[in-house]
N, C-alpha and C positions, 0 to 999 in steps of 0.2 A: 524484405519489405522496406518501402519507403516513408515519406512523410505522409505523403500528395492526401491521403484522406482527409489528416486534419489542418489541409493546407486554409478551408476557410472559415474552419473554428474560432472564436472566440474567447476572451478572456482562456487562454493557454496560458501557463506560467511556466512550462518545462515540455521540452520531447526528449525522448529517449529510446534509445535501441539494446536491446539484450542479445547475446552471446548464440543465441538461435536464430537471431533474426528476425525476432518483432518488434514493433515502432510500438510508443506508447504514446498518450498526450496527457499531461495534466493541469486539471485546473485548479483557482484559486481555494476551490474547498477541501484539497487534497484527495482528490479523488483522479483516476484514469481510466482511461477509453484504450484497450489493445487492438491492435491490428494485428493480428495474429498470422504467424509465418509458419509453412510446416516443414521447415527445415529442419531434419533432425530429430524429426518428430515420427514415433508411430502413426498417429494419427494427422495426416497431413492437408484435415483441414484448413483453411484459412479464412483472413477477411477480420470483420471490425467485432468484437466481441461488448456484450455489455460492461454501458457503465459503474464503475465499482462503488460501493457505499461509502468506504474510502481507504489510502494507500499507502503504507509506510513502509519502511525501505530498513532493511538488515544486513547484517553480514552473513557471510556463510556459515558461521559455528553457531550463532542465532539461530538463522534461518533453519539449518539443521535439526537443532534441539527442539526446538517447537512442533515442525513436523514434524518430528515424531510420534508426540503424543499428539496432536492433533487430529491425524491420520489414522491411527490405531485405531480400526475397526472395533475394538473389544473394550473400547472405557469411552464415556461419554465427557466433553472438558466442554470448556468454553474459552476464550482467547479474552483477556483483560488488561488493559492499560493500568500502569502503577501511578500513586497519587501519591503526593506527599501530605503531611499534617495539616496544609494551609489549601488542600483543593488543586496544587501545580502538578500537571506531570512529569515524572521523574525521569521520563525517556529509556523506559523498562517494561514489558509485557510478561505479564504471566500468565500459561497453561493454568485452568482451574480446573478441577476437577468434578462433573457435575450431577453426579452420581457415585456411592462408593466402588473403591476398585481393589478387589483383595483386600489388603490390610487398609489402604487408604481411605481417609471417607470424606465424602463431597464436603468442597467448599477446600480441598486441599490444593496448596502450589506445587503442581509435580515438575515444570519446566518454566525459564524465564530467559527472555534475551534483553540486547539493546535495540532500540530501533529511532530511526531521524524522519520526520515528514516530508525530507528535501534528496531528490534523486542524485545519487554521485557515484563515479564509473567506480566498479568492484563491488558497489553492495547487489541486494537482491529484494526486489519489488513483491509487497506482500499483497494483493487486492482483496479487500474484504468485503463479500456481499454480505456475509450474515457471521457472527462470531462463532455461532454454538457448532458444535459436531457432536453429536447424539449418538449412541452404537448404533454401528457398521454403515455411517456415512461419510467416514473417512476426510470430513472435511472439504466434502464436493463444494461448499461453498466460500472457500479460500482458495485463490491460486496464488501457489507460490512459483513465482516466475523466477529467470533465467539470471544468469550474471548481467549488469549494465555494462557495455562496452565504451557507450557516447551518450554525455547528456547535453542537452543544448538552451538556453534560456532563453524565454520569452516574453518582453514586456508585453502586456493585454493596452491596446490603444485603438482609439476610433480611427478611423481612416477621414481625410479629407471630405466635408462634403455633407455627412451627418451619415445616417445608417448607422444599423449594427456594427459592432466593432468586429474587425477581420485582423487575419495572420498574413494574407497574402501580399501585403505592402510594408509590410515590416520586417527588417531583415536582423535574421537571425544574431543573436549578441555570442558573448564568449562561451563556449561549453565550461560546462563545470568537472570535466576531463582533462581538460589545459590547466597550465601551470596559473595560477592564481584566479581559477576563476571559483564558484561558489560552490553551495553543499554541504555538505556536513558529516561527520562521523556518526554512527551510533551514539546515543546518548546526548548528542548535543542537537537540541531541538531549534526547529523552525520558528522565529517568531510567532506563526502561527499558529496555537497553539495546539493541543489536541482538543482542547476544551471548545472552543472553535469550530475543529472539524467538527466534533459528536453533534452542534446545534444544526450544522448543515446536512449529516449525514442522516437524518429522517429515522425510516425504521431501524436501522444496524445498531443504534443504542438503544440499552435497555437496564434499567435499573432491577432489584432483586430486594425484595424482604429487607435485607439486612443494607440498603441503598449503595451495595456495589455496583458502578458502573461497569459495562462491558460494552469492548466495541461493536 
């Protein structure tokens, strides 16, 4: 797949292509739009997939462990951003657990990763429509996508003229694949912060009794 959908997109901050062959686009509320490729896929659907609530990006042995339980048909979790003492995110997510599981009992951390707001080639893009997975929903409402192969940066700018602001007269800056260009590891966070996305991200936050957020 290519860019050309979100060639007349708006306020984009990032595109990106994964290891199967879909494009992605994000914007400035850390959120992305998939063009989905079914290369390599059972299902070889394709095309522009909805917009996600919003999108942080992990490593493999992260990405891994979280799926796991999140997936697990048999225990019900939710997906939680860590905060530190002062309200900052630590740039840490943890599995909760949100119902008892065997020995465990709700409100337990069974799995934790690092994760960065900012796309960069080798992690892997988490889109999160909704955080909960309830038994035996496996987490239909997280997809956890592919390796990044190519990230490519995009200042959001008016075009000449007045109108909306457009992608198609601005040309691409340095990937953040190439040798010094942007991104970030795990754990080291975006400027922007999480706290930020959750205001933009609408229904996907939700506070609890004991005023833990979840994304």
């Amino acid at each position: 797949m290519d860019y050309e959908p979100f060639k007349d997109m708006s306020d984009v901050t990032h595109l990106f292509r994964t290891e199967r062959g879909s494009t992605y686009a994000q914007t400035p509320e850390g959120q992305t739009i998939r063009n989905r490729s079914g290369e390599k896929h059972t299902d070889k659907s394709t095309g522009l997939q909805p917009k996600s609530g919003k999108t942080v990006y992990m490593d493999k042995n992260s990405t891994t462990t979280l799926a796991g339980w999140l997936q697990n048909a048999d225990s019900a979790t939710k997906l939680v951003p860590e905060f530190d003492a002062d309200g900052k995110p630590t740039g840490k997510a943890n599995v909760v657990l949100t119902e008892d599981y065997g020995p465990r009992k709700a409100g337990s951390v069974v799995a934790s990763g690092s994760y960065t707001t900012t796309p960069a080639k080798g992690l892997y893009p988490v889109e999160i429509m909704r955080s909960e997975s309830p038994v035996g929903d496996r987490a239909r409402s997280i997809h956890f996508g592919n390796a990044i192969t190519e990230v490519l940066e995009r200042a959001p700018t008016k075009p000449s003229g007045g109108g909306g602001a457009g992608m198609g007269s601005v040309p691409l800056g340095k990937g953040t694949n190439q040798s010094g260009g942007g991104g970030g590891q795990p754990g080291n966070l975006n400027p922007m912060s999480l706290q930020r996305l959750m205001a933009a991200g609408g229904p996907v936050e939700r506070r609890t009794d004991d005023n833990r957020r979840y994304l």
